[in-house]
Backbone as numpy.savetxt, mean C-alpha at the origin, in Angstrom:
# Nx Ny Nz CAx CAy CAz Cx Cy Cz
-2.65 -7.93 -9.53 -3.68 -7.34 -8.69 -3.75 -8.15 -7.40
-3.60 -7.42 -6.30 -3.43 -8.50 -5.07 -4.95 -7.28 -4.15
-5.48 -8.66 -3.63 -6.76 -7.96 -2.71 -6.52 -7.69 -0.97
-6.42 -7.27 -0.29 -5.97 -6.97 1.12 -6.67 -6.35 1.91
-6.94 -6.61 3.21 -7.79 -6.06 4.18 -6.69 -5.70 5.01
-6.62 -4.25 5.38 -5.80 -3.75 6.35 -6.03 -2.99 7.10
-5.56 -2.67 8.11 -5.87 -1.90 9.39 -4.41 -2.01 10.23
-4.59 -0.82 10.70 -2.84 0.10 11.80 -2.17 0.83 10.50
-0.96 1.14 11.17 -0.39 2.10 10.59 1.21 0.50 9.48
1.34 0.98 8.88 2.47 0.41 8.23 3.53 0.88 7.97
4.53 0.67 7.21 6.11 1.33 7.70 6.18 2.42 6.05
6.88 3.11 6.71 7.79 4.13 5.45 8.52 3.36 4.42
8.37 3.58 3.56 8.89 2.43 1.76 8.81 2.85 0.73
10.01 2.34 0.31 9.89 2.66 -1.57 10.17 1.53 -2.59
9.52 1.90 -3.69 9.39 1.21 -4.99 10.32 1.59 -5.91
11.44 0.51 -6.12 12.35 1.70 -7.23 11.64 1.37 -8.18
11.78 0.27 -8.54 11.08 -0.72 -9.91 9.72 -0.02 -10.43
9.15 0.09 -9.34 7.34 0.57 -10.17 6.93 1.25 -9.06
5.83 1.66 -9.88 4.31 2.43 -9.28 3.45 1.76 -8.58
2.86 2.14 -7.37 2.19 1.12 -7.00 0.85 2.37 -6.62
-0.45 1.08 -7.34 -1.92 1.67 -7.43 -2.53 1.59 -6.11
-3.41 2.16 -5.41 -4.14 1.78 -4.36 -5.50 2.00 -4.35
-6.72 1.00 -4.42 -7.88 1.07 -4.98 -8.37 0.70 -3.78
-9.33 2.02 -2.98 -10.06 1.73 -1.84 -11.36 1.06 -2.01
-11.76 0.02 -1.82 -13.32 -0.56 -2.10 -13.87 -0.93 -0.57
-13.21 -0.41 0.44 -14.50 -0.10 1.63 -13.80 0.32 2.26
-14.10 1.15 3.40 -12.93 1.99 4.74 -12.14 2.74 4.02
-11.13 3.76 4.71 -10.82 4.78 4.06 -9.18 4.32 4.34
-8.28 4.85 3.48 -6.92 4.42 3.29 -6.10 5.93 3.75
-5.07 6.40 4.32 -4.38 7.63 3.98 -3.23 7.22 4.08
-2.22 7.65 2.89 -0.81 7.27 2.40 -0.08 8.44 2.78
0.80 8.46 3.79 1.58 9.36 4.20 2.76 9.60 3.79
3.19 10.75 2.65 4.21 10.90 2.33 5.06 11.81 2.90
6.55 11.75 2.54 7.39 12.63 3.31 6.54 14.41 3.84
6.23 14.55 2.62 5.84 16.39 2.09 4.05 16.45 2.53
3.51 15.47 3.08 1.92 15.45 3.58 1.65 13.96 3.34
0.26 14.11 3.26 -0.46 12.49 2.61 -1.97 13.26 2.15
-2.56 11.24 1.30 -3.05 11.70 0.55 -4.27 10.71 1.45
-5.81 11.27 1.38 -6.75 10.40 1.65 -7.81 9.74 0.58
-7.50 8.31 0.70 -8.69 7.51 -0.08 -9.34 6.89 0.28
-10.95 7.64 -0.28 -11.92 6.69 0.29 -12.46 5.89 -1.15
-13.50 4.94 -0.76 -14.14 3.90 -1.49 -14.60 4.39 -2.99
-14.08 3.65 -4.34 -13.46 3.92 -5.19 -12.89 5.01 -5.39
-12.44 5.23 -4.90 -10.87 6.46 -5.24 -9.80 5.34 -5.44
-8.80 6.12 -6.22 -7.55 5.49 -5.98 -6.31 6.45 -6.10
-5.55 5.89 -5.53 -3.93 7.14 -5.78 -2.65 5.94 -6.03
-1.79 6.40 -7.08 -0.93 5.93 -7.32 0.17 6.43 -6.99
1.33 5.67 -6.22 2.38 5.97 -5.81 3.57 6.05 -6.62
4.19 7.33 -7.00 5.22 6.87 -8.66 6.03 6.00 -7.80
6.76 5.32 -8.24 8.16 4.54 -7.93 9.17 5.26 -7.43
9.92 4.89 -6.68 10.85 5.79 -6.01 10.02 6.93 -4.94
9.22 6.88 -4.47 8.61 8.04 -3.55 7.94 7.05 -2.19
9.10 7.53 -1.17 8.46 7.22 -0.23 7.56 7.28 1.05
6.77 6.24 0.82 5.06 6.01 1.27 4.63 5.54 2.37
3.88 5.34 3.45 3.28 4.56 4.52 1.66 5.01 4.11
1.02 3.53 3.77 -0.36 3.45 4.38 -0.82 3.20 5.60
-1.96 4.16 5.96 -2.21 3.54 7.39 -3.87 3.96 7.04
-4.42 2.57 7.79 -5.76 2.49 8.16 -6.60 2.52 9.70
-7.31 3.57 9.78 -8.03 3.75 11.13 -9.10 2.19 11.45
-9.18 1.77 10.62 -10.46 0.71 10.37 -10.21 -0.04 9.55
-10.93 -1.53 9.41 -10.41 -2.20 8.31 -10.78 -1.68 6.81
-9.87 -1.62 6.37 -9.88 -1.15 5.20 -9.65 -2.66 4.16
-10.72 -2.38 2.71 -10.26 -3.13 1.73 -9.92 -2.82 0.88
-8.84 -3.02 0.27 -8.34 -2.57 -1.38 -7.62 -3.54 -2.06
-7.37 -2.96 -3.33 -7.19 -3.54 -4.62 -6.01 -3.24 -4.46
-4.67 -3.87 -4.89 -3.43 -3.28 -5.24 -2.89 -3.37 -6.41
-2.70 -2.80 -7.22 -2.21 -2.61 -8.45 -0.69 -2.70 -8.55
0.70 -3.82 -8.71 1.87 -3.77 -8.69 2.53 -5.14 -9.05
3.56 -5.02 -9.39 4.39 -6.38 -10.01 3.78 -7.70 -8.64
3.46 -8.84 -8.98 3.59 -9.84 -8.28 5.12 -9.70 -7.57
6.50 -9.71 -8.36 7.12 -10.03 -7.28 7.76 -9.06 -6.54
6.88 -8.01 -6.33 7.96 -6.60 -5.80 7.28 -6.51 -4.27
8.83 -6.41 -3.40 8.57 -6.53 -1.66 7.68 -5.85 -1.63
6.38 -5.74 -0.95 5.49 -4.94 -0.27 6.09 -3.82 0.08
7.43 -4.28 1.54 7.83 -2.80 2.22 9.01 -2.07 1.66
9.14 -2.60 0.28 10.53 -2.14 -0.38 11.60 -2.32 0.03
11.79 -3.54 0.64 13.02 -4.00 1.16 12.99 -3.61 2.50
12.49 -3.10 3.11 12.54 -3.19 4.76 11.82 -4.21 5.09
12.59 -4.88 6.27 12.12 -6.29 7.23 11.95 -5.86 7.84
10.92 -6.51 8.39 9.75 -5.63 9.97 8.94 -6.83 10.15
8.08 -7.05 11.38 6.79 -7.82 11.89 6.24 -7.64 10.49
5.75 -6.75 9.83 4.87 -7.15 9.11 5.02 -7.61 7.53
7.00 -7.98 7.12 7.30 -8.36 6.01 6.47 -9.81 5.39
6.22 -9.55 4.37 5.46 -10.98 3.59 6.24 -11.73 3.28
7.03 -12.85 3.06 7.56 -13.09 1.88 7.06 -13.91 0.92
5.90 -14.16 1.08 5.52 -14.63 -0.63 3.60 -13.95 -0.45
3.27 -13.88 -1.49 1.69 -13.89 -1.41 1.03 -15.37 -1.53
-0.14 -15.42 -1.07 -0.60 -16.44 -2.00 -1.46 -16.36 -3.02
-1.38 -17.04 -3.90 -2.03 -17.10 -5.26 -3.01 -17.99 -5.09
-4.24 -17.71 -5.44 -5.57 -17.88 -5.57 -6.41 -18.51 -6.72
């Protein structure tokens, strides 16, 4: 479970390995997939199957919950300004 405050738009990505959860707990989230997107607001959540690729983007800071393996890339293997490479643990 990793906690994150985000805001802008983020890049197009996939998960082969897993599903990844997205649990809005303030500001509103919308995950843009190839075929539309989906909007979440504060407790909603939408899960992304694995293999389907996703961009979150936030108008405002947004906070959520993420539901996904500790060690799986954020952008699914794309390097960009905003690649992580490690989290920190708390």
């Amino acid at each position: 479970i990793l906690l994150a405050k985000v805001q802008g738009e983020f890049v197009f990505h996939k998960h082969d390995d897993g599903d990844e959860l997205f649990l809005v707990m303030k500001g509103q989230l919308t995950i843009e997939l190839r075929d539309g997107s989906v909007v979440v607001n504060p407790g909603e959540f939408y899960t992304v199957p694995r293999g389907v690729e996703h961009k979150p983007s936030a108008i405002e800071e947004t906070h959520i919950l993420l539901f996904e393996p500790l060690g799986i890339q954020h952008t699914g293997g794309e390097v960009t300004g905003l690649t992580v490479e490690t989290y920190e643990e708390i």
